[in-house]
N, C-alpha and C positions, 0 to 999 in steps of 0.2 A: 829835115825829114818831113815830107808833108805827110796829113794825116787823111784818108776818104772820108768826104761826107757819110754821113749813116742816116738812111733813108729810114723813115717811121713807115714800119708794116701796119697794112688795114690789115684786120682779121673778117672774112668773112663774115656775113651773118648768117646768122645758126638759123638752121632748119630743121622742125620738127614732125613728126608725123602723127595721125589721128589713128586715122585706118590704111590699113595696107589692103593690097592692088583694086584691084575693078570687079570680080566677082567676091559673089557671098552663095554659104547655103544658111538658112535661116527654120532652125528648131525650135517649135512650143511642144514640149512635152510635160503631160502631167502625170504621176505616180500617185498610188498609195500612199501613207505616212509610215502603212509598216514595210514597205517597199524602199524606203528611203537608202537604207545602209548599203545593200547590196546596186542598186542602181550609181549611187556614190561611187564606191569602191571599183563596180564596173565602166563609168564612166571617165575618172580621173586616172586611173591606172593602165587601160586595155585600150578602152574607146578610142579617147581623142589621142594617146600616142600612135596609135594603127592611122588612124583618120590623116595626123598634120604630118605623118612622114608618107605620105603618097606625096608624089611629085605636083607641084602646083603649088599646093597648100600654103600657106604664111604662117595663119595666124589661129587659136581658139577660144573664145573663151564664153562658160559658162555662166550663168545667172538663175539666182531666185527670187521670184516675186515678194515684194514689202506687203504685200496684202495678199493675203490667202483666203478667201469668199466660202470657199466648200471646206468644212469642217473635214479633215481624214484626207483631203486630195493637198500636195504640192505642185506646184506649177513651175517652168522652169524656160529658160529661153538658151539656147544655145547659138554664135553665130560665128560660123566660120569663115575665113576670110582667105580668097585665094586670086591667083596671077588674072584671071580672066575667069567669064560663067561656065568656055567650056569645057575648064577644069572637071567639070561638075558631072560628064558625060565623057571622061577618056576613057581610055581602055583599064587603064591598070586600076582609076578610081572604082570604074566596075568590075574587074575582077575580084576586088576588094570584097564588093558589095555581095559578090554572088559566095561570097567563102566564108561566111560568117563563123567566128570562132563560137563553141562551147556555150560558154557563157555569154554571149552577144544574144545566139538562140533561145536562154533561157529569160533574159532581163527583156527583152523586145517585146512578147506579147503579155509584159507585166504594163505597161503604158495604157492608161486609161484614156489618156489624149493625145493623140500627135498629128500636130500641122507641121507641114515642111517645104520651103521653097527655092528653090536656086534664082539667085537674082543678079542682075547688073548694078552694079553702085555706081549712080549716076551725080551723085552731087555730092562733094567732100567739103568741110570749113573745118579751118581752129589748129589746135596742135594740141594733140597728147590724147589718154584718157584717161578715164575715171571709174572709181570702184563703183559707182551708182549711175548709172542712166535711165532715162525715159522712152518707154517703145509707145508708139504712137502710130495705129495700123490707120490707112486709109483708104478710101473708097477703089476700086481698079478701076470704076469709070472716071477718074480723075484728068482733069483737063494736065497732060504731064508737061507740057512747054511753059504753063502757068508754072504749075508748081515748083519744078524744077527753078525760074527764073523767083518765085517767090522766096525760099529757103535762101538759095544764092547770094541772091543781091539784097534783103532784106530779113529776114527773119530771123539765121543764122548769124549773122553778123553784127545787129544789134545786140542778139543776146550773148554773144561773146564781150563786143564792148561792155554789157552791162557785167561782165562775169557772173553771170549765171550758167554758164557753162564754156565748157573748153575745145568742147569738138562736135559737128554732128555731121549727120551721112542720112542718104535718101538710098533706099535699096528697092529695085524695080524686079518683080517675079518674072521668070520665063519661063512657062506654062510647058515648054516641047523638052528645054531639059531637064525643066523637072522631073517629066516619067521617064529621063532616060533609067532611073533607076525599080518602073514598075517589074520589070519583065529579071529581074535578080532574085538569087531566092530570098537575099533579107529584104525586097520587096516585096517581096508576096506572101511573107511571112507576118509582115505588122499589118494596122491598120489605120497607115497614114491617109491623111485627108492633104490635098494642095490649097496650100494658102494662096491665093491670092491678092491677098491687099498689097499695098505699098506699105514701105515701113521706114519712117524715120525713127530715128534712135539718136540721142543727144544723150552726151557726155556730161554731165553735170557735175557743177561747184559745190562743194561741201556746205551744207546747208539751206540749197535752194530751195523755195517752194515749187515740188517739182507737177504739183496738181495746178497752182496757180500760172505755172510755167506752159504746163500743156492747156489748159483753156487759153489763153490767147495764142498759141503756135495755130491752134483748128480754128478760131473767130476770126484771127485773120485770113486764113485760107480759104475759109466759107465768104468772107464776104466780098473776096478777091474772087471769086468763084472759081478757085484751082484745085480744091477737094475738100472730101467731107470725110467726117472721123468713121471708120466700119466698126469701131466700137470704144468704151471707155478706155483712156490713157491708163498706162499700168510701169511703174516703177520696179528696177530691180538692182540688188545688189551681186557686185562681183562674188563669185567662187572658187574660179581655179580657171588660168589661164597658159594658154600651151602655146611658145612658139618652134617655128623649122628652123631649122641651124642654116 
């Protein structure tokens, strides 16, 4: 009785993901400190599950800043991650919009700051994320074919080999859908301001110096001349993340 060879199975290599799809919307809101509970409570409960179960949606998740500047103010970064930007401007995301529940009504014009931007995610590296990252806003007149080829092939990739971090993403604004949401009533209701800048965001390694991390990511883009920092690098820890089934 002869026996069949037994052929040794490869097993694929494993593929991991940083960020999911190609668009983003991109939240800096600030609150009170005695505003804090009820904006919590509204945001991880009501918010973002209303938010990532519209169709598009992926992914959400929440952040607060390591460093709070204004004694009484909280600062907070939100970014949602969805299939394409013109998630961002469908119908049923604005139907959403224009239907604001109760309490959405009430927690909305408690914000003491809000920037908001729909963006294209133009540049992805690494695998996975992290509970702390670095937001790093930069100039919009930014040379973007620089840039974009600077993080790419040099920036992001070094600083993964050095594991200093594990993932990072370039998220580019667009300014037209962004106001698709002026003309809603919970647009016309706050008194969001359009961001502008570009925004990288790197996933960071437990323990990085993530000050020392962003002054060389902006030194070498300054003197690549592919952009300049629109303001101080700012650190933030994970809070509460929501994905779509």
């Amino acid at each position: 009785m002869s026996s069949a060879t037994s052929v040794p199975q490869t097993a694929a290599s494993p593929r991991f993901e940083s960020v999911l799809g190609q668009g983003a919307m991109v939240n800096w809101i600030t609150v009170a400190s005695e505003d804090v509970p009820i904006y919590e409570d509204w945001y991880n409960f009501q918010h973002l599950p209303e938010r990532v179960s519209t169709p598009g949606f992926l992914r959400a998740r929440r952040f607060v800043a390591v460093d709070q500047p204004y004694p009484g103010n909280v600062d907070y970064l939100t970014v949602y991650e969805t299939e394409d930007p013109t998630v961002l401007a469908s119908p049923e995301y604005l139907r959403r919009l224009d239907n604001p529940t109760d309490l959405t009504r009430r927690v909305v014009p408690l914000f003491r700051q809000f920037r908001r931007a729909v963006c294209a995610t133009t540049v992805v590296a690494g695998e996975g994320s992290s509970g702390r990252v670095l937001a790093i806003e930069l100039e919009p007149s930014s040379d973007i074919s620089s840039l974009r080829s600077a993080l790419r092939d040099q920036i992001f990739p070094a600083a993964i080999a050095a594991h200093q971090m594990h993932g990072g993403s370039l998220y580019e604004p667009d300014a037209q859908i962004s106001a698709a949401k002026d003309n809603t009533k919970e647009g016309r209701s706050s008194s969001q301001e359009q961001a502008e800048a570009l925004l990288v965001l790197v996933e960071l390694q437990t323990g990085v110096d993530s000050e020392e991390l962003a002054a060389h990511v902006t030194a070498t883009l300054a003197d690549q001349g592919a952009a300049r920092a629109a303001g101080p690098p700012r650190t933030f820890d994970l809070l509460f993340e929501l994905r779509s089934r």
